[in-house]
PASEBA-1860 file (N, C-alpha, C; in nm, 3 decimals):
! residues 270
1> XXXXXXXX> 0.836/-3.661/-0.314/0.691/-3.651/-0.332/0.653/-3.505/-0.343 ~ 0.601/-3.518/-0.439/0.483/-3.342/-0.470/0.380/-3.328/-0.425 ~ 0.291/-3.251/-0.374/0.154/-3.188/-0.362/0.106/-3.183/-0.504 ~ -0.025/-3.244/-0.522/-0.079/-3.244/-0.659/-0.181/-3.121/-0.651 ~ -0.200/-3.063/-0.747/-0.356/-2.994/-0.744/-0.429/-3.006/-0.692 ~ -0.518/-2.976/-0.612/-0.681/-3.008/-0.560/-0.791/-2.975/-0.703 ~ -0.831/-3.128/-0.699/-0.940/-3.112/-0.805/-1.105/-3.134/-0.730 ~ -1.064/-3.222/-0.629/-1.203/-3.278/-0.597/-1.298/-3.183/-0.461
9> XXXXXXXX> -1.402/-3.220/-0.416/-1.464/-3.103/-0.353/-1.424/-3.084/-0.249 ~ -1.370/-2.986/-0.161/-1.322/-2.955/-0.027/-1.434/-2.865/0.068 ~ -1.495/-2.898/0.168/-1.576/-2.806/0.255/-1.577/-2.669/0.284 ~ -1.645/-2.577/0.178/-1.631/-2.482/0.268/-1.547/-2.357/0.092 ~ -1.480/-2.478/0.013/-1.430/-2.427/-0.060/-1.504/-2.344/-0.188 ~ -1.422/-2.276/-0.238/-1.497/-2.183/-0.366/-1.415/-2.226/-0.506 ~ -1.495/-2.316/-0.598/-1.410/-2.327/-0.716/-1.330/-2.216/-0.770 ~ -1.406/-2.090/-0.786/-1.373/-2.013/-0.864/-1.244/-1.953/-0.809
17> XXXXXXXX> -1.206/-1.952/-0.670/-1.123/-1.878/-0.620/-0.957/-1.974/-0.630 ~ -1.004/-2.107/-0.645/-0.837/-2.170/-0.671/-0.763/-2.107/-0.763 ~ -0.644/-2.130/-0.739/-0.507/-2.098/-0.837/-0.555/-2.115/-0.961 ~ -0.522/-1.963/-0.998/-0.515/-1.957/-1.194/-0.404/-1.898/-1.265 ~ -0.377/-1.920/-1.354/-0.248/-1.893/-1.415/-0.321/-1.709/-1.413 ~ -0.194/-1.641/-1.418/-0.180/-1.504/-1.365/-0.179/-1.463/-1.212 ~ -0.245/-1.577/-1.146/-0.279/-1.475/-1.017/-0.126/-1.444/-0.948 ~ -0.139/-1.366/-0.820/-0.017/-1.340/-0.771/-0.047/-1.429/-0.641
25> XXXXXXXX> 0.060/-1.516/-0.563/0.055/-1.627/-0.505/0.197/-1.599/-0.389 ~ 0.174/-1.594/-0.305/0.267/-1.590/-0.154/0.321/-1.697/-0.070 ~ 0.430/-1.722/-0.172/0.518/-1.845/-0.088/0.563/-1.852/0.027 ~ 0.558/-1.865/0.162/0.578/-1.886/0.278/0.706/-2.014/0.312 ~ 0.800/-1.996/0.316/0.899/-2.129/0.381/0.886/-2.141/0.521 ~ 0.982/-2.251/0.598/0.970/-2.272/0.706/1.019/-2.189/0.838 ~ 1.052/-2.075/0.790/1.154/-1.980/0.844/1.072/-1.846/0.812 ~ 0.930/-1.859/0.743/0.864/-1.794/0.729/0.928/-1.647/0.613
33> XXXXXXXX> 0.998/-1.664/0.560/1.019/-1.607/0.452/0.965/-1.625/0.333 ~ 0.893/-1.471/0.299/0.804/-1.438/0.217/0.842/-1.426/0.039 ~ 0.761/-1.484/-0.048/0.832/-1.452/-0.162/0.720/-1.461/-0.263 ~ 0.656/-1.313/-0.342/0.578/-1.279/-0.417/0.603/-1.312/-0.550 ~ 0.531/-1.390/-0.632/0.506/-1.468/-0.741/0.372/-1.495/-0.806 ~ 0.407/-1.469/-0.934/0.285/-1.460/-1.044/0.274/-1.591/-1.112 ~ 0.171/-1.680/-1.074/0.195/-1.797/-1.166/0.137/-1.786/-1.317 ~ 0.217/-1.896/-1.378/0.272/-1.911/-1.538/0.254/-2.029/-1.579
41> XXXXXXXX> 0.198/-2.121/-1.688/0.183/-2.222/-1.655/0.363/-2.242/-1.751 ~ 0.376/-2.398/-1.710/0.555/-2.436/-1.718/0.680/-2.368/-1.668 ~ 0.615/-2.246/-1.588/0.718/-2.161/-1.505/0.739/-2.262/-1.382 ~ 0.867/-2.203/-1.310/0.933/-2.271/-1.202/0.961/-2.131/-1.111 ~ 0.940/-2.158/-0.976/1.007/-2.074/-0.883/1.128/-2.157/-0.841 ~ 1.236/-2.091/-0.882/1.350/-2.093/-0.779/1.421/-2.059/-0.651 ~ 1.445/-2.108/-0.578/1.510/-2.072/-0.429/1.638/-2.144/-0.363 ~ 1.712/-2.119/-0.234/1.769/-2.219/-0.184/1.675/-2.323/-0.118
49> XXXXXXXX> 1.601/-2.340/-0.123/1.480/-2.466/-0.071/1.485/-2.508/-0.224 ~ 1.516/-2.492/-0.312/1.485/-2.583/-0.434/1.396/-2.500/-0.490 ~ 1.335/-2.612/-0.602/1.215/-2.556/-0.727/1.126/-2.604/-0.700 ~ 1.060/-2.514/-0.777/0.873/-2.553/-0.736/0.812/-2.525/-0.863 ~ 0.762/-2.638/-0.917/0.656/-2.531/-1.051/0.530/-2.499/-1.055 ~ 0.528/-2.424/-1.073/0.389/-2.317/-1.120/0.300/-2.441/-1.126 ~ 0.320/-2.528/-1.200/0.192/-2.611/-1.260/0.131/-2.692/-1.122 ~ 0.234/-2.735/-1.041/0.173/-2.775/-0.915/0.095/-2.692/-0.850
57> XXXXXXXX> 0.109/-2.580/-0.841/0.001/-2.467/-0.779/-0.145/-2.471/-0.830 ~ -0.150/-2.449/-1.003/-0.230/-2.442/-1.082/-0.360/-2.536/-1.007 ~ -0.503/-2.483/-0.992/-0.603/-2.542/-0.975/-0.601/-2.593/-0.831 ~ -0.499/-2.552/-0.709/-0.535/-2.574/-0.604/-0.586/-2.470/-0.551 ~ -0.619/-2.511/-0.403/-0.654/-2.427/-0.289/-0.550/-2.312/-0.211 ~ -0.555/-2.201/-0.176/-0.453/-2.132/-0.122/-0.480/-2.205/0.047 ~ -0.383/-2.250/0.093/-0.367/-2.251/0.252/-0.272/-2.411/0.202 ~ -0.241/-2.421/0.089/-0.172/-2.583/0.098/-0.011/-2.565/0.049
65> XXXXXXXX> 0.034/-2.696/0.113/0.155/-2.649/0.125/0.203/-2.801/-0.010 ~ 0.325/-2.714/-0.068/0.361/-2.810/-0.171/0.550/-2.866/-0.136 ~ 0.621/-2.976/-0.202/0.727/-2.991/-0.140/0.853/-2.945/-0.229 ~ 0.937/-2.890/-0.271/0.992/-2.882/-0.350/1.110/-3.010/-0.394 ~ 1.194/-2.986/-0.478/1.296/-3.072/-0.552/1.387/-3.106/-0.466 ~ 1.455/-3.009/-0.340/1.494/-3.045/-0.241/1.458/-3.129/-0.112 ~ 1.300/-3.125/-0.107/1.229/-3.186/0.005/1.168/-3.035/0.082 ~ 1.211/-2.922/0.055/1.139/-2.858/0.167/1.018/-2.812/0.113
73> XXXXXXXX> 0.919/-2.797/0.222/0.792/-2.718/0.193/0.818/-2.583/0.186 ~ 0.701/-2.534/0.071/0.654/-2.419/0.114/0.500/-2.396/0.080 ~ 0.427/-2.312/0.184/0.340/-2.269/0.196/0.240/-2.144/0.086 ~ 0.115/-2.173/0.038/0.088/-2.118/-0.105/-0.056/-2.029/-0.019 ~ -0.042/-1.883/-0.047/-0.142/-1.796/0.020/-0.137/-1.691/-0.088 ~ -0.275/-1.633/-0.099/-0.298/-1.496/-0.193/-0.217/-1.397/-0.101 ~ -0.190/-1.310/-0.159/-0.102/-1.193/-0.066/-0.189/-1.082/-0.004 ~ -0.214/-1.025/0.100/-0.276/-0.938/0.164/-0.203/-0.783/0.103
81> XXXXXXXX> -0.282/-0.743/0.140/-0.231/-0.556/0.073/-0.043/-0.570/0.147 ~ -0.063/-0.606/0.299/0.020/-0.542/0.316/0.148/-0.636/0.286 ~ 0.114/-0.783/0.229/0.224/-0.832/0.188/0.281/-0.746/0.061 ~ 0.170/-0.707/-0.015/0.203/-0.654/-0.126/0.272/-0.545/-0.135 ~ 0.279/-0.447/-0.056/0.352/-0.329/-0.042/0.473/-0.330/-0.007 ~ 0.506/-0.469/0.054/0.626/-0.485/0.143/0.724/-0.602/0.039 ~ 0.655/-0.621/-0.089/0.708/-0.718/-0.222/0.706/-0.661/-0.330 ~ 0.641/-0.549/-0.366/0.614/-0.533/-0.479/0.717/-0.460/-0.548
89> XXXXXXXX> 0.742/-0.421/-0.669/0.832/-0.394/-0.737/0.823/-0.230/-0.699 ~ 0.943/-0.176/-0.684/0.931/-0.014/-0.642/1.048/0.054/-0.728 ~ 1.023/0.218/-0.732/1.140/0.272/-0.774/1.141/0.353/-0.682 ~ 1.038/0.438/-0.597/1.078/0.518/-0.471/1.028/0.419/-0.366 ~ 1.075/0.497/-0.265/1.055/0.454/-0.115/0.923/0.446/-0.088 ~ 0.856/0.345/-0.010/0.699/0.310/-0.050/0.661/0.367/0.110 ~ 0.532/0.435/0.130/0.494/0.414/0.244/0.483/0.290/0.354 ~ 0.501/0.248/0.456/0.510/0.123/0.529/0.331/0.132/0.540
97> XXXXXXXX> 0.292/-0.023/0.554/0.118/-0.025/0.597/0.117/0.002/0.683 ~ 0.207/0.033/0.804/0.194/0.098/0.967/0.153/0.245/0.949 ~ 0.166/0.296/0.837/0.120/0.436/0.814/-0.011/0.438/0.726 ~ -0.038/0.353/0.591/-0.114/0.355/0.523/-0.249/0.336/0.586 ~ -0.267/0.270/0.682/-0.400/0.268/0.762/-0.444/0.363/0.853 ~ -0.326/0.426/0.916/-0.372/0.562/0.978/-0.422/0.663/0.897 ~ -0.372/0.653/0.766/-0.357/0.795/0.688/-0.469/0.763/0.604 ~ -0.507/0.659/0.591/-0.647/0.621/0.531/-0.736/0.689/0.599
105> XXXXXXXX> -0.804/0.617/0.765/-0.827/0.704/0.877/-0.856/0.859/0.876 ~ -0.736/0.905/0.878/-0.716/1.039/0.928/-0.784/1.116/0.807 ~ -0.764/1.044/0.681/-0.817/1.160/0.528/-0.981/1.125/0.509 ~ -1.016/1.015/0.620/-1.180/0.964/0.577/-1.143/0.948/0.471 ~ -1.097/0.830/0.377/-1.121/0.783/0.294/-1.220/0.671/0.305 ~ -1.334/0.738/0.164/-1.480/0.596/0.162/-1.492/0.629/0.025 ~ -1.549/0.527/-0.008/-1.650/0.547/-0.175/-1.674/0.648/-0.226 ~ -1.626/0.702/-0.342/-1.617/0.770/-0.383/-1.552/0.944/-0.346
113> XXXXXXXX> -1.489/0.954/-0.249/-1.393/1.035/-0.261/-1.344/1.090/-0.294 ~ -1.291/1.213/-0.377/-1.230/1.241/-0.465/-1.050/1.315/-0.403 ~ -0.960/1.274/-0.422/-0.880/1.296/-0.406/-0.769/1.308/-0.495 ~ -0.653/1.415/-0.425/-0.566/1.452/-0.517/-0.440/1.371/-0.423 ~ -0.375/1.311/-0.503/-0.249/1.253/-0.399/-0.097/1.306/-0.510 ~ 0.009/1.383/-0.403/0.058/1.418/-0.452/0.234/1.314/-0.448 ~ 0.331/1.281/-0.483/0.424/1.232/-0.469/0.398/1.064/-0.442 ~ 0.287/0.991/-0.614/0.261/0.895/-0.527/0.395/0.757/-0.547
121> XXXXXXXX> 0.491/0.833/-0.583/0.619/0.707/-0.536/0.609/0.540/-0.642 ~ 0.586/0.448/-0.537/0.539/0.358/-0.635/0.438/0.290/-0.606 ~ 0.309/0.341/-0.549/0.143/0.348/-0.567/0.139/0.280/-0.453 ~ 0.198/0.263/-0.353/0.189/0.200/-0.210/0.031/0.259/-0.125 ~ 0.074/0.349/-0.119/-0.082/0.416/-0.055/-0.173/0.448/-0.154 ~ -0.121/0.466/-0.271/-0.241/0.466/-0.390/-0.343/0.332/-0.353 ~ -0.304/0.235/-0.375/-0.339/0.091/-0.355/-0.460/0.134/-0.233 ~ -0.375/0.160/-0.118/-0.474/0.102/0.000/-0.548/0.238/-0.037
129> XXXXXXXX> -0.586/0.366/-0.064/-0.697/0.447/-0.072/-0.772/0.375/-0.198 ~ -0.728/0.300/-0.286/-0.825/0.312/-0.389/-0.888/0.174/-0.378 ~ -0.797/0.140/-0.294/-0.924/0.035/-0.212/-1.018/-0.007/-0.094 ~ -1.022/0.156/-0.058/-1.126/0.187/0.024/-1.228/0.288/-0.010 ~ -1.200/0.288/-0.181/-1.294/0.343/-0.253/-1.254/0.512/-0.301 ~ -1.129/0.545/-0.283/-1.135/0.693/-0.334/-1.121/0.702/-0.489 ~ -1.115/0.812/-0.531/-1.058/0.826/-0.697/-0.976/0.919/-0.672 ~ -0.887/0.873/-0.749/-0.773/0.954/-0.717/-0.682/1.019/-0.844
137> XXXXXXXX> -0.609/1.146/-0.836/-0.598/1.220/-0.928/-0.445/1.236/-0.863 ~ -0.335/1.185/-0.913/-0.186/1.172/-0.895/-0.140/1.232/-0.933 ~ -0.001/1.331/-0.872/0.056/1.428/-0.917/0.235/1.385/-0.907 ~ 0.299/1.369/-0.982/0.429/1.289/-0.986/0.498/1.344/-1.066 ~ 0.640/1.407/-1.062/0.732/1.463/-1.107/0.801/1.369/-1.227 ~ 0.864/1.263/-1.153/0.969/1.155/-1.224/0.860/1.072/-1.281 ~ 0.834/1.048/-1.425/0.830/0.977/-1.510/0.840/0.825/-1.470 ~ 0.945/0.771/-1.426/0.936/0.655/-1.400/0.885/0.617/-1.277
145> XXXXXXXX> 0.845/0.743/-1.178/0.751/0.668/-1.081/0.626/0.653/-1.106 ~ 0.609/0.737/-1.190/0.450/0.757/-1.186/0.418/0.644/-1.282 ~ 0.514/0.559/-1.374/0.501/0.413/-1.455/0.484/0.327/-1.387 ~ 0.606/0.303/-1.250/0.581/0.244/-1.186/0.466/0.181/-1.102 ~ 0.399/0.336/-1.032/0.296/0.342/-0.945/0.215/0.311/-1.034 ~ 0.135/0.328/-1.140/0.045/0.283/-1.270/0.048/0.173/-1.268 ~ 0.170/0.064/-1.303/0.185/-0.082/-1.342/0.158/-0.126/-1.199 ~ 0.206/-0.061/-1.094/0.149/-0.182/-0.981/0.023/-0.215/-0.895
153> XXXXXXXX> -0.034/-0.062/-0.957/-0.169/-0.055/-0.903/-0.282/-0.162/-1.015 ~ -0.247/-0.128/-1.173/-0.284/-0.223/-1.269/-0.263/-0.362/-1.250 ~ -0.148/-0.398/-1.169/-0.118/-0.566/-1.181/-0.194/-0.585/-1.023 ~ -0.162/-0.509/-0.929/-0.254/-0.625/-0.819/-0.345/-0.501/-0.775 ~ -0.458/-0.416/-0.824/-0.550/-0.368/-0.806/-0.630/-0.344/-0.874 ~ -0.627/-0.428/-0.991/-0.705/-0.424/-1.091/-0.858/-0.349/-1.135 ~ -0.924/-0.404/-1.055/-1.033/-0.405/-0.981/-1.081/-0.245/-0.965 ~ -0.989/-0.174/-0.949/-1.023/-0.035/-0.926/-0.957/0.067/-0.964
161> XXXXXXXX> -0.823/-0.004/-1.098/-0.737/0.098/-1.145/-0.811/0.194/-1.233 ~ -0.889/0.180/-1.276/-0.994/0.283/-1.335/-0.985/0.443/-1.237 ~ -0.977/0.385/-1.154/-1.039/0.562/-1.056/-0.919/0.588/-1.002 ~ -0.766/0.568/-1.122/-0.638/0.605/-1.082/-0.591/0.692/-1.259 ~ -0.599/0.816/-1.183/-0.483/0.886/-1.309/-0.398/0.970/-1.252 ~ -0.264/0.943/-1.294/-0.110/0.992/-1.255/-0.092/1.087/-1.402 ~ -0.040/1.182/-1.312/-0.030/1.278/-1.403/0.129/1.351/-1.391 ~ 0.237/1.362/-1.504/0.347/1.416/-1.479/0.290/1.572/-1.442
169> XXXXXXXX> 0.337/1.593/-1.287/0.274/1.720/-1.271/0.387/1.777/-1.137 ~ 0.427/1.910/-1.126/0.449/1.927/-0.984/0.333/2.015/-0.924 ~ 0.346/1.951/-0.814/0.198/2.034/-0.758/0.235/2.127/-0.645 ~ 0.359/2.184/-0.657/0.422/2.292/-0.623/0.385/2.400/-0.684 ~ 0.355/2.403/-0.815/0.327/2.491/-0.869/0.198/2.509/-0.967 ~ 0.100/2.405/-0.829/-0.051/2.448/-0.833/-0.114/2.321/-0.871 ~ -0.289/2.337/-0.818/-0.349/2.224/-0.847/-0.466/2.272/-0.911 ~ -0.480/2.201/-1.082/-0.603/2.224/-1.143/-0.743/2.205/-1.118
177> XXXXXXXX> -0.731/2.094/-1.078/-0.844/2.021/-1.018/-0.897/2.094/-0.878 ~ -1.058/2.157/-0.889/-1.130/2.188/-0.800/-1.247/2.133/-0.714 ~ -1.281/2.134/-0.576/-1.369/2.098/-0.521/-1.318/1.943/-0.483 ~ -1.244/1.917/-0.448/-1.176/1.789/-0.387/-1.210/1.791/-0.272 ~ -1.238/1.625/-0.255/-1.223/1.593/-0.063/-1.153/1.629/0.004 ~ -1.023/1.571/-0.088/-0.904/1.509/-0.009/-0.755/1.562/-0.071 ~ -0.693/1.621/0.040/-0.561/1.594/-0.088/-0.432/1.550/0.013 ~ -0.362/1.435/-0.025/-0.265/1.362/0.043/-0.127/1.382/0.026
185> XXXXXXXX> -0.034/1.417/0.060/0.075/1.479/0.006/0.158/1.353/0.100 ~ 0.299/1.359/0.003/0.441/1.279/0.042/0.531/1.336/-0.030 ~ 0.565/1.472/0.004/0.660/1.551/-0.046/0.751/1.616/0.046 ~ 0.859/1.671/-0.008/0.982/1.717/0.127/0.879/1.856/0.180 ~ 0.871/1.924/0.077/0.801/2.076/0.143/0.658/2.084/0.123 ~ 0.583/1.994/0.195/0.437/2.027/0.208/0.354/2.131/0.236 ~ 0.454/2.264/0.267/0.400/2.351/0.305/0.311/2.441/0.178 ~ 0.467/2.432/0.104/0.422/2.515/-0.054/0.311/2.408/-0.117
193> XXXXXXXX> 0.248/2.314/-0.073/0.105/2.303/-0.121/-0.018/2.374/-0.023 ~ -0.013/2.427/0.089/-0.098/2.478/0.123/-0.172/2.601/0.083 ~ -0.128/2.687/-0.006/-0.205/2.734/-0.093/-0.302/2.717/-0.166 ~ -0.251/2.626/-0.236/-0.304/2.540/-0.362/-0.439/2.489/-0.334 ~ -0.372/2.394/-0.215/-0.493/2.331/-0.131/-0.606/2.411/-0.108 ~ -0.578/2.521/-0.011/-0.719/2.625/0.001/-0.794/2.596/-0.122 ~ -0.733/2.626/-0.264/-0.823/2.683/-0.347/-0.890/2.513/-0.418 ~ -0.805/2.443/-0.443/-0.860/2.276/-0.482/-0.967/2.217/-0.382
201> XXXXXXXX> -0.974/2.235/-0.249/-1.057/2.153/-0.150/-1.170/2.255/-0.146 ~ -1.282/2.126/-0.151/-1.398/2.246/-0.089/-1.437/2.247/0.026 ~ -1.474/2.330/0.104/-1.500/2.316/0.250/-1.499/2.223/0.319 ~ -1.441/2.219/0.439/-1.465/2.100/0.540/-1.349/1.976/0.445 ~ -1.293/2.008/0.332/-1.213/1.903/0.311/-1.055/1.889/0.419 ~ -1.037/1.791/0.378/-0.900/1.700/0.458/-0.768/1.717/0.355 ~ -0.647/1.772/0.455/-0.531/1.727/0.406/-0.406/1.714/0.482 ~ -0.355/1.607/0.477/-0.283/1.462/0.512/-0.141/1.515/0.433
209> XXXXXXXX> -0.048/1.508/0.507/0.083/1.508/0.487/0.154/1.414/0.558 ~ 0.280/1.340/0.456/0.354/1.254/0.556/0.448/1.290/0.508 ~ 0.550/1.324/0.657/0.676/1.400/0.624/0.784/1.305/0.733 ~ 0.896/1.283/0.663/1.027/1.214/0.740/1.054/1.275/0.853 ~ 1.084/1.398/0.873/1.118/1.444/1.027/1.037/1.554/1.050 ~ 1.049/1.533/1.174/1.013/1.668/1.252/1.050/1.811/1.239 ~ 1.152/1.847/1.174/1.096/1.997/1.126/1.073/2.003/1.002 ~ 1.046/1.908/0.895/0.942/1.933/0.822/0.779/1.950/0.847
217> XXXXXXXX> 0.748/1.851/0.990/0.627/1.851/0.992/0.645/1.992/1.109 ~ 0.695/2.014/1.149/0.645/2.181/1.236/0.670/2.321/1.156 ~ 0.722/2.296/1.025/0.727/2.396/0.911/0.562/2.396/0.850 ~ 0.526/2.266/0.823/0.400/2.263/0.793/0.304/2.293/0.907 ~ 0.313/2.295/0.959/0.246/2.345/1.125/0.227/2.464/1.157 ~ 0.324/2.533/1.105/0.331/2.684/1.105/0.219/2.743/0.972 ~ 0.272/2.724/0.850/0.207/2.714/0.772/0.039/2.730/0.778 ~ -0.004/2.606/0.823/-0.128/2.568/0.879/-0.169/2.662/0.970
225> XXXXXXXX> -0.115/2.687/1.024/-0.135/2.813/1.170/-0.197/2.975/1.070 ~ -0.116/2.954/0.947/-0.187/3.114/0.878/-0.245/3.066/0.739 ~ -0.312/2.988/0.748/-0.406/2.948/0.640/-0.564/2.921/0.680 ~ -0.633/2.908/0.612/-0.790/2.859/0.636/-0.776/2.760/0.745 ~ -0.671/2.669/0.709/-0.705/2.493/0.792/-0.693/2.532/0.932 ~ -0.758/2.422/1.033/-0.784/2.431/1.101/-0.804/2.307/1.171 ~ -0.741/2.272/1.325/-0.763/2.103/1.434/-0.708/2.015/1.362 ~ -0.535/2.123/1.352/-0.419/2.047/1.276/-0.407/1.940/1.411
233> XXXXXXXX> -0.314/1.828/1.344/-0.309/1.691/1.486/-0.145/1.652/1.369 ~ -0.077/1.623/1.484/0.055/1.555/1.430/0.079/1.415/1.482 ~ 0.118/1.315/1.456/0.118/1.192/1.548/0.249/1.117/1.417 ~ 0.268/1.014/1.500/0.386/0.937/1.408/0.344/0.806/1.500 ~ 0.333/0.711/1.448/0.280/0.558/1.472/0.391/0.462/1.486 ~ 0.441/0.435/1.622/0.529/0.277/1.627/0.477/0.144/1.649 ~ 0.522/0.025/1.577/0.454/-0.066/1.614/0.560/-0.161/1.642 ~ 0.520/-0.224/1.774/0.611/-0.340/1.847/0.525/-0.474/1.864
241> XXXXXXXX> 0.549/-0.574/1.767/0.501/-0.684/1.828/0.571/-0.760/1.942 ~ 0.461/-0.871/1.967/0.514/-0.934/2.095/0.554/-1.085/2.050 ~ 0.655/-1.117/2.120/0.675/-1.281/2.105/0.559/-1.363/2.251 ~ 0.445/-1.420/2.209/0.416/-1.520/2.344/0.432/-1.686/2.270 ~ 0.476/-1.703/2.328/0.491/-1.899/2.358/0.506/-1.933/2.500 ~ 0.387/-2.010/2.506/0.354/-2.088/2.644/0.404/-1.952/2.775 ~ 0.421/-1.959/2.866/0.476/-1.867/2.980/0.601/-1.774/2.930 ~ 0.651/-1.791/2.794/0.747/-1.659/2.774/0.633/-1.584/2.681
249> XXXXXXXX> 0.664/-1.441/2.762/0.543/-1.346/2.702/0.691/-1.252/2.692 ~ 0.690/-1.163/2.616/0.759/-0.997/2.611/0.752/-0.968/2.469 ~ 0.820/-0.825/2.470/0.778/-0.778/2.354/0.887/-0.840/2.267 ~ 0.916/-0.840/2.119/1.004/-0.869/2.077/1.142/-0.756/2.038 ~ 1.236/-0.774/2.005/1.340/-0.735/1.996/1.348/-0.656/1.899 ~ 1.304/-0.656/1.770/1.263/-0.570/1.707/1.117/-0.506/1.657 ~ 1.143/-0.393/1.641/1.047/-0.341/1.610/1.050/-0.245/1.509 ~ 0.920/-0.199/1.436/0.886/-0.043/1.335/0.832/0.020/1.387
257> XXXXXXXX> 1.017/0.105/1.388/0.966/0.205/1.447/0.971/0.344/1.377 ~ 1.054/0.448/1.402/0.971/0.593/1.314/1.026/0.558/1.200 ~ 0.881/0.564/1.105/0.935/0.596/0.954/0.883/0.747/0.867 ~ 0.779/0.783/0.993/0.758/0.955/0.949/0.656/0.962/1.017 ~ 0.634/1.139/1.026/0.529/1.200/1.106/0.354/1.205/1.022 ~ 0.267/1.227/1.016/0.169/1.208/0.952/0.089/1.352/1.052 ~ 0.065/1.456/0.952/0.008/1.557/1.015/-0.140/1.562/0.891 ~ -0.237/1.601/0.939/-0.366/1.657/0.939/-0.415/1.766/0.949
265> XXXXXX> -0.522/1.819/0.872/-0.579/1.944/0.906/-0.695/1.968/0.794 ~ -0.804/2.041/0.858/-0.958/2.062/0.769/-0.964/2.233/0.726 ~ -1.020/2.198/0.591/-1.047/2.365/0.571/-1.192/2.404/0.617 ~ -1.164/2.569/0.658/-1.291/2.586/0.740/-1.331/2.722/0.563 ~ -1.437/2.785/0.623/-1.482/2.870/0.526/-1.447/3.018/0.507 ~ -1.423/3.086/0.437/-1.385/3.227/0.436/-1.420/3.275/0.561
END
């Protein structure tokens, strides 16, 4: 037996928002393994749970679960940012969302914003700033990241890829763009942008570095120490969930933990 479409009226529900051919759709199994998919109409997802086709999805509700060719279920949900970052197609190493929300945070990213983001990889944190409203002006060495980061911000951020341009640029050796908010860096030597920065940010602006270890981020620290900026803050974010069921409470066994330092700092005025 299959799960058919939902055609008829459900409480609470929004026609417009059921399954349509293109959307991107988050298969859930019973083991809770995640698997990001674009439906097609006469396409099939394949797995070891069996097949599933697209067309059964088509015109339902997300929260329903369908059975496959084998008998097992799986579970049909739109994907949240941070499923998406943690599925999406990459060619560099993506920021984790355990960082992307601090560093959102820390740069005041809001509406309209203007920011310069430098090393943006494959648009992982592009995504979550430009959907908390910045515009953003990308600076990317390799060619194929900056395709990358483009196509994935275009396929699931549609909505706001407009206020995204990647530019083959190193921004080592300077930034054109003047009077910026913001400028976000994910590069090995963040320091050799602090120049730059002075002259691109206008007063009172923010800039956000995320660096793998610790003496990259106390090279930039130093740095910071003989420049304009100023109420530099360094922090690096672990996150441990917990297992509770009924009277067993503790934390769980694994955890994310360091994946880099995230340093800060504001320019003050001549």
């Amino acid at each position: 037996m299959t799960a058919s479409p939902v055609t008829g009226p459900i409480p609470g529900d929004d026609p417009e928002k059921r399954f349509v051919e293109g959307d991107d759709v988050l298969l859930i199994d019973r083991k809770r393994r995640r698997y990001l998919v674009t439906l097609a109409s006469g396409k099939e997802f394949h797995s070891h749970a069996g097949v599933l086709a697209h067309d059964q999805l088509l015109g339902s509700v997300e929260g329903t679960t369908y059975r496959t060719t084998l008998g097992q279920w799986l579970l049909a949900l739109r994907p949240t940012l941070n499923d998406i970052v943690l599925k999406m197609p990459r060619g560099a190493q993506v920021i984790y969302p355990k960082d992307i929300g601090p560093i959102i945070i820390m740069a005041d990213i809001h509406p309209g914003v203007r920011v310069l983001e430098s090393g943006v990889g494959s648009g992982a944190l592009s995504m979550g700033m430009l959907r908390a409203g910045a515009q953003i002006t990308g600076y990317e060495v390799r060619e194929d990241f900056a395709e990358r980061a483009q196509a994935n911000v275009e396929r699931f951020a549609p909505a706001v890829a407009c206020n995204y341009d990647v530019q083959i640029r190193d921004c080592y050796e300077g930034i054109d763009e003047r009077h910026l908010d913001r400028v976000v860096l994910d590069l090995p030597e963040p320091w050799q942008v602090v120049p730059h920065a002075e002259k691109a940010l206008r007063t009172g602006g923010i800039l956000v570095a995320y660096t793998p270890t610790i003496g990259q981020a106390s090279r930039l620290r130093d740095t910071l120490v003989e420049s304009r900026f100023a109420f530099e803050e360094t922090l690096e974010v672990l996150q441990r969930t917990w297992h509770i069921e009924g009277q067993s409470v503790r934390p769980d066994h694994r955890m994310v933990a360091h994946t880099g330092f995230l340093t800060s700092a504001r320019l003050l005025a001549e």
